[in-house]
C-alpha positions in Angstrom: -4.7 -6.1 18.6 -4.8 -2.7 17.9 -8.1 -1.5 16.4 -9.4 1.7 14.5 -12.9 2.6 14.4 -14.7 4.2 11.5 -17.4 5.7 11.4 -19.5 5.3 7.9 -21.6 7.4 5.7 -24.4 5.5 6.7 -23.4 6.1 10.9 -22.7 2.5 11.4 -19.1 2.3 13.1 -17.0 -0.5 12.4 -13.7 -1.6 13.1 -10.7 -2.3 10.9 -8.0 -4.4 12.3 -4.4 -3.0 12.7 -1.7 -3.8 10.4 -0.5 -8.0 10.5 2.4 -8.6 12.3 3.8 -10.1 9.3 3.7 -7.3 6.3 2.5 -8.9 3.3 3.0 -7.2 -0.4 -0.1 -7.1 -2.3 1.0 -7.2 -5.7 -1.0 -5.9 -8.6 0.0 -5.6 -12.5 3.3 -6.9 -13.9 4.8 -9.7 -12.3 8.4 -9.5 -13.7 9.1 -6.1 -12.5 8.8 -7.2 -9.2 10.4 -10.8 -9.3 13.5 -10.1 -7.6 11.5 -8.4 -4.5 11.2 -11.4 -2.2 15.1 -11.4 -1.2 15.2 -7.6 -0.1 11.9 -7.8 2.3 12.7 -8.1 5.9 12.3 -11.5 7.6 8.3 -12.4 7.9 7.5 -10.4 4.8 4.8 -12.0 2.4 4.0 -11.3 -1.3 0.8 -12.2 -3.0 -0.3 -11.6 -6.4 -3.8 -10.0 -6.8 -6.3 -10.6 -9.1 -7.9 -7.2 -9.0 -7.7 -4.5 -6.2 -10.9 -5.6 -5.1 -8.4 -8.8 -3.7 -6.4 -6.4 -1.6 -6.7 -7.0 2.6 -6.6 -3.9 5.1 -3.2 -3.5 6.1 -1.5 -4.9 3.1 0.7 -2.1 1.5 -0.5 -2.3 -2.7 2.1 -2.3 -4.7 1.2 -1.3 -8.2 3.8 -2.6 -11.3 3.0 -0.8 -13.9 1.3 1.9 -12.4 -1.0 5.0 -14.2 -2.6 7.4 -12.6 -5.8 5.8 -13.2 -5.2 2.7 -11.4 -3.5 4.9 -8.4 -7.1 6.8 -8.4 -9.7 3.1 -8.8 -6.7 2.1 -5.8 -8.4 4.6 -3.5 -11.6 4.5 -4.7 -11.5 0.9 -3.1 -9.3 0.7 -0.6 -9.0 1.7 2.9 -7.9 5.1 3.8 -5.4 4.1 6.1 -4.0 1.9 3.5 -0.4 2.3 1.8 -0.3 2.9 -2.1 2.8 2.4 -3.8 3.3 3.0 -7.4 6.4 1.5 -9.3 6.6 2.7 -13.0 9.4 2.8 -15.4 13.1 4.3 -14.7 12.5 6.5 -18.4 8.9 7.5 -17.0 8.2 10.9 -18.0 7.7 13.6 -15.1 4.4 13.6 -15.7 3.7 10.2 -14.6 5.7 10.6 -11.4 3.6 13.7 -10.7 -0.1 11.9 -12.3 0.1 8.8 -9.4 1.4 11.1 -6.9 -1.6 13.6 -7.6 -3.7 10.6 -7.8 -3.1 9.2 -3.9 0.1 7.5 -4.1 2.2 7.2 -1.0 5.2 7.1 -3.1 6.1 6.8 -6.5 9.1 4.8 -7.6 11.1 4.6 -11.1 12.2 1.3 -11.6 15.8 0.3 -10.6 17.1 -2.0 -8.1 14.4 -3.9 -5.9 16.5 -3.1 -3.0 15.5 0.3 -3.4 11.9 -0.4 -3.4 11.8 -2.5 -0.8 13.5 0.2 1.4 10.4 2.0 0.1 8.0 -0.3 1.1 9.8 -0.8 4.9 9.7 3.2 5.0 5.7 2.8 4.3 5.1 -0.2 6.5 6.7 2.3 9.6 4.8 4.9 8.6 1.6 3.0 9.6 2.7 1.2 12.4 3.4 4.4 13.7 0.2 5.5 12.6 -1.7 2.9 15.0 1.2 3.6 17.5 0.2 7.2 17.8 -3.8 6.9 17.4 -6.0 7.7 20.3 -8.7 5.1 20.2 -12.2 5.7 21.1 -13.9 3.1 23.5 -16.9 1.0 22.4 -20.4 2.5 24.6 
Protein backbone atom coordinates (compact mmCIF):
# COMPACT_ATOMS: atom_id res chain seq x y z
CA UNK A 1 0.00 0.00 0.00
CA UNK A 2 1.04 3.16 -1.03
CA UNK A 3 1.27 5.70 1.82
CA UNK A 4 1.46 9.61 2.15
CA UNK A 5 2.86 11.26 5.01
CA UNK A 6 1.72 14.51 6.51
CA UNK A 7 3.08 16.45 8.54
CA UNK A 8 0.63 18.37 11.07
CA UNK A 9 0.38 21.82 12.57
CA UNK A 10 1.23 20.36 15.66
CA UNK A 11 4.73 18.51 13.97
CA UNK A 12 3.33 15.11 14.48
CA UNK A 13 3.64 13.20 11.05
CA UNK A 14 1.11 10.69 10.21
CA UNK A 15 0.14 8.66 7.48
CA UNK A 16 -2.95 8.56 5.24
CA UNK A 17 -3.45 5.48 3.36
CA UNK A 18 -3.60 5.54 -0.52
CA UNK A 19 -6.72 5.41 -2.35
CA UNK A 20 -8.95 1.62 -2.00
CA UNK A 21 -8.57 -0.50 -4.71
CA UNK A 22 -12.17 -0.54 -4.96
CA UNK A 23 -13.44 3.40 -5.48
CA UNK A 24 -16.28 3.93 -3.32
CA UNK A 25 -18.85 7.08 -3.92
CA UNK A 26 -19.40 8.93 -0.83
CA UNK A 27 -22.67 10.39 -1.29
CA UNK A 28 -23.93 13.37 0.55
CA UNK A 29 -27.33 15.39 0.10
CA UNK A 30 -30.09 14.30 -2.36
CA UNK A 31 -30.54 10.81 -2.92
CA UNK A 32 -32.72 10.80 -6.10
CA UNK A 33 -30.38 12.80 -8.16
CA UNK A 34 -28.00 10.30 -7.96
CA UNK A 35 -30.14 7.04 -8.11
CA UNK A 36 -29.39 5.97 -11.42
CA UNK A 37 -25.41 6.16 -10.68
CA UNK A 38 -24.70 2.65 -9.68
CA UNK A 39 -25.11 1.14 -13.40
CA UNK A 40 -22.53 3.71 -15.02
CA UNK A 41 -19.55 3.11 -12.28
CA UNK A 42 -16.86 0.80 -13.40
CA UNK A 43 -16.78 -2.78 -12.06
CA UNK A 44 -15.71 -2.71 -8.10
CA UNK A 45 -17.23 0.68 -7.64
CA UNK A 46 -19.14 1.30 -4.25
CA UNK A 47 -21.68 3.95 -3.23
CA UNK A 48 -22.54 4.89 0.29
CA UNK A 49 -24.81 7.38 1.62
CA UNK A 50 -23.35 9.83 4.35
CA UNK A 51 -24.83 11.05 7.18
CA UNK A 52 -22.68 14.14 7.41
CA UNK A 53 -19.25 14.89 5.81
CA UNK A 54 -17.83 14.17 8.99
CA UNK A 55 -18.76 10.18 7.69
CA UNK A 56 -16.61 10.64 4.68
CA UNK A 57 -13.17 8.08 4.55
CA UNK A 58 -9.78 9.21 2.92
CA UNK A 59 -9.75 8.26 -0.50
CA UNK A 60 -13.44 8.23 -1.09
CA UNK A 61 -14.26 10.83 -3.88
CA UNK A 62 -17.48 13.15 -2.11
CA UNK A 63 -20.02 13.61 -4.23
CA UNK A 64 -22.18 16.41 -3.25
CA UNK A 65 -26.19 16.34 -4.64
CA UNK A 66 -27.35 19.33 -4.21
CA UNK A 67 -24.41 21.22 -3.90
CA UNK A 68 -23.79 25.23 -2.55
CA UNK A 69 -20.91 26.78 -2.19
CA UNK A 70 -21.14 26.54 1.34
CA UNK A 71 -21.12 22.93 1.68
CA UNK A 72 -18.16 22.77 -1.07
CA UNK A 73 -16.20 25.16 1.55
CA UNK A 74 -17.40 22.91 5.30
CA UNK A 75 -16.26 19.83 2.52
CA UNK A 76 -12.71 21.15 2.83
CA UNK A 77 -12.73 22.37 5.93
CA UNK A 78 -13.02 18.60 6.89
CA UNK A 79 -11.64 16.66 4.63
CA UNK A 80 -8.39 15.54 3.51
CA UNK A 81 -6.51 17.59 1.08
CA UNK A 82 -5.77 15.00 -1.15
CA UNK A 83 -9.34 14.24 -1.33
CA UNK A 84 -11.68 14.60 -4.52
CA UNK A 85 -14.80 17.06 -4.20
CA UNK A 86 -17.40 16.79 -6.70
CA UNK A 87 -20.26 19.04 -6.81
CA UNK A 88 -23.55 18.05 -8.88
CA UNK A 89 -26.17 20.92 -8.96
CA UNK A 90 -28.98 21.55 -11.24
CA UNK A 91 -28.83 21.53 -15.23
CA UNK A 92 -30.85 25.43 -14.89
CA UNK A 93 -28.11 26.44 -12.18
CA UNK A 94 -27.24 29.82 -12.63
CA UNK A 95 -23.44 30.63 -13.59
CA UNK A 96 -22.95 31.81 -10.45
CA UNK A 97 -23.28 28.57 -8.74
CA UNK A 98 -21.05 26.78 -11.15
CA UNK A 99 -18.40 29.47 -10.47
CA UNK A 100 -19.38 29.67 -6.24
CA UNK A 101 -18.43 25.64 -5.72
CA UNK A 102 -15.66 25.86 -8.08
CA UNK A 103 -14.24 28.97 -6.12
CA UNK A 104 -15.07 27.12 -3.03
CA UNK A 105 -12.63 23.83 -3.66
CA UNK A 106 -14.51 21.79 -6.00
CA UNK A 107 -12.71 19.47 -8.32
CA UNK A 108 -15.45 19.71 -10.73
CA UNK A 109 -18.64 21.05 -10.90
CA UNK A 110 -21.45 19.29 -12.75
CA UNK A 111 -25.10 20.44 -14.06
CA UNK A 112 -27.33 17.68 -13.76
CA UNK A 113 -28.00 15.47 -16.87
CA UNK A 114 -27.30 11.99 -17.66
CA UNK A 115 -25.47 9.91 -14.75
CA UNK A 116 -23.33 8.64 -17.42
CA UNK A 117 -21.91 11.83 -17.62
CA UNK A 118 -21.08 12.13 -14.13
CA UNK A 119 -19.79 9.07 -13.61
CA UNK A 120 -17.30 9.73 -16.49
CA UNK A 121 -16.58 12.63 -14.08
CA UNK A 122 -16.05 10.76 -11.19
CA UNK A 123 -13.60 8.02 -13.27
CA UNK A 124 -11.68 11.23 -14.59
CA UNK A 125 -11.26 12.22 -10.73
CA UNK A 126 -10.55 8.77 -9.40
CA UNK A 127 -7.38 8.81 -12.23
CA UNK A 128 -6.45 11.99 -11.24
CA UNK A 129 -5.50 10.61 -7.73
CA UNK A 130 -4.27 7.43 -8.48
CA UNK A 131 -1.93 9.25 -10.53
CA UNK A 132 -1.34 11.47 -7.80
CA UNK A 133 0.03 8.54 -5.49
CA UNK A 134 1.62 7.11 -8.77
CA UNK A 135 3.77 10.14 -9.25
CA UNK A 136 4.51 11.06 -5.32
CA UNK A 137 7.98 10.79 -4.00
CA UNK A 138 7.58 9.27 -0.62
CA UNK A 139 9.67 10.21 2.31
CA UNK A 140 11.08 7.20 4.41
CA UNK A 141 10.16 6.78 8.14
CA UNK A 142 13.77 7.68 10.43
Amino acid sequence: MITEWNRGADGVTTRAPAPAADPVVAVLGQQSRVAALPPHLPSGWQMRQLGSIDDARPGELVLLSGARAEDVRLARAVLPRASRVVALIDEWAPAELVAGVLTAGADVCVRGGHPAILAGHLVACRRQLAERWANMDLPHPA
